[in-house]
C-alpha positions in Angstrom: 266.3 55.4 61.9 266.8 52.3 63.9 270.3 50.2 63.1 271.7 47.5 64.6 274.9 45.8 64.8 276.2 42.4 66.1 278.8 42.4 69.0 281.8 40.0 67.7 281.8 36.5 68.1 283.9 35.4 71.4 287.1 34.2 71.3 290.5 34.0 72.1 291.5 35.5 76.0 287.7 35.8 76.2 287.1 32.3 75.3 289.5 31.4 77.3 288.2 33.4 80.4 285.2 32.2 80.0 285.8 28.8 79.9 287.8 29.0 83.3 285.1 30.7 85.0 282.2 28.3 83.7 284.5 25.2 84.8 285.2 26.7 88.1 281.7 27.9 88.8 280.7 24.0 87.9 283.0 22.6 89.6 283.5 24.6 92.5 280.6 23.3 94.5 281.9 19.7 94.5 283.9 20.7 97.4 281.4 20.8 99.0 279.9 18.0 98.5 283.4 15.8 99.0 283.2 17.6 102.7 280.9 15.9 103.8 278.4 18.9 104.4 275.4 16.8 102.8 273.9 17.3 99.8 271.3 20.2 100.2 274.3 22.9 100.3 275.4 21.3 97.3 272.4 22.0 95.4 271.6 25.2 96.3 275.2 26.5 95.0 275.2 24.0 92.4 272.0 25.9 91.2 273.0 29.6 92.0 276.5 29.3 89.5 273.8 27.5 87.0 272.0 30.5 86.9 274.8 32.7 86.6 276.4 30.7 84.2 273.2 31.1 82.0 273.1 34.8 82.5 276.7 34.8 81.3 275.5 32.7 78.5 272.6 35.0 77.2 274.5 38.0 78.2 276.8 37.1 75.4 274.2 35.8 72.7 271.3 38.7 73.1 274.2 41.4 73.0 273.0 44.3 70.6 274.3 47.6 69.6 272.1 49.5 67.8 271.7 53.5 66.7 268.5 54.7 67.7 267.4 58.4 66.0 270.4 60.1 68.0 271.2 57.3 70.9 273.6 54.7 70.8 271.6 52.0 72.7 273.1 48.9 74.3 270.8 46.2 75.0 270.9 42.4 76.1 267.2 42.1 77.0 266.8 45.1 78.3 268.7 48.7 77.7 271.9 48.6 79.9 273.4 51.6 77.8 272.0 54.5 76.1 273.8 57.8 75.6 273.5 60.9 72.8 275.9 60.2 70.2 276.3 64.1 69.6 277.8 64.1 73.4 280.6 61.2 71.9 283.8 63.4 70.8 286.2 60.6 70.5 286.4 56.9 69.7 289.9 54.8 70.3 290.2 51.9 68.3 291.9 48.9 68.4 291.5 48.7 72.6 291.1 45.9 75.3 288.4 44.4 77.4 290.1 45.9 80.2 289.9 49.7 79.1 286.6 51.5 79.4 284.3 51.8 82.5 281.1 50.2 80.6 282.4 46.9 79.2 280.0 45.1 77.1 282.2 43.9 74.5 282.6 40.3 73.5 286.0 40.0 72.1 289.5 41.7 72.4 290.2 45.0 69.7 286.7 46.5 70.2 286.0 50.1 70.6 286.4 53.0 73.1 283.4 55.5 72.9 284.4 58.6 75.3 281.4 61.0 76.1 281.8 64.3 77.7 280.3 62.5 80.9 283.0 60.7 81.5 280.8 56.8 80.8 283.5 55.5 78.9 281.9 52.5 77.1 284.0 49.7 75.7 282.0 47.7 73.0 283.0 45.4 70.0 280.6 45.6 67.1 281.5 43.0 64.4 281.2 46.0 61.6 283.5 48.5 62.8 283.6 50.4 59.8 280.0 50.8 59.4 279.2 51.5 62.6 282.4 54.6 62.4 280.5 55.8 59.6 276.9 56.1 61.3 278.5 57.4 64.3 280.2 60.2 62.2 276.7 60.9 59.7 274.9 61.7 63.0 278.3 63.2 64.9 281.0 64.4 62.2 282.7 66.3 65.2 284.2 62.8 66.7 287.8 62.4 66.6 288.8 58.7 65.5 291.9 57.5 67.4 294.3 54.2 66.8 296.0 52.4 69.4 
C-alpha cells in the first residue's frame, strides 16, 4: 500500500519568511559589489545564494509525504524521513513551524508526529483528516491531541 499526500501550499509567516530570506540572499551580495571588492567575489556569492535559493525552491515544490506498507516516508527527491508508524503513539494537532525537531512542513497548523525515539517530526499534509485516518488503520494505539 503506497499513499501519498501533498504538503500544504505556503503561505502566510512562511510566505513571508521566505520572501525575506530570498530578497536578502539576492540582495545581500550587492554589498559587495558597491565596495569596491571587484566583481569576481560578487559572482561567486551571487551564484552560491542562487543555488540555495533554488534548493529552497524545490525543497518546497517536490515535498511528499507518503505511507509506505508500515513507514511514514518523507521525501523531497530523496528520503529525508522514514520511521515505523506502529513506533508513533501520539500526534498534536494544530502546532507551529517552530515545534518538532524534524521540520518539513510548509505552512503554519501542521502536525506533530512523536515516536518513541524521541524524532519528533513536524509535517503539514494538505489532507489532515485522511492522513489521521491511515495513520490510525495501520496504528489504532495513537493518541490524537489538539492544541
Amino acid at each position: 500500500m503506497n499513499i501519498n499526500f501533498k504538503s500544504k501550499k505556503v503561505e502566510g509567516l512562511f510566505l513571508q519568511l521566505y520572501i525575506f530570506l530570498f530578497t536578502t540572499l539576492l540582495i545581500f551580495p550587492f554589498i559587495l559589489l558597491l565596495e569596491k571588492n571587484g566583481l569576481y567575489p560578487f559572482i561567486i556569492i551571487e551564484c552560491i545564494f542562487i543555488v540555495i535559493i533554488l534548493l529552497l525552491i524545490v525543497s518546497i515544490l517536490k515535498l511528499k509525504i507518503s505511507i509506505q506498507g508500515n513507514f511514514l516516508v518523507v521525501k523531497i527527491i530523496f528520503t529525508v524521513y522514514k520511521t515505523d508508524i506502529n513506533k508513533i503513539y501520539k500526534v498534536r494537532k494544530g502546532e507551529t513551524m517552530w515545534s518538532g525537531f524534524n521540520k518539513f512542513g510548509t505552512a503554519t497548523n501542521g502536525l506533530i508526529i512523536l515516536t518513541k525515539h524521541r524524532n519528533d517530526l513536524y509535517i503539514t499534509p494538505e489532507n489532515e483528516e485522511l492522513f489521521l485516518n491511515q495513520l490510525q488503520k495501520i496504528n489504532p494505539k495513537i493518541i490524537l491531541e489538539k492544541k
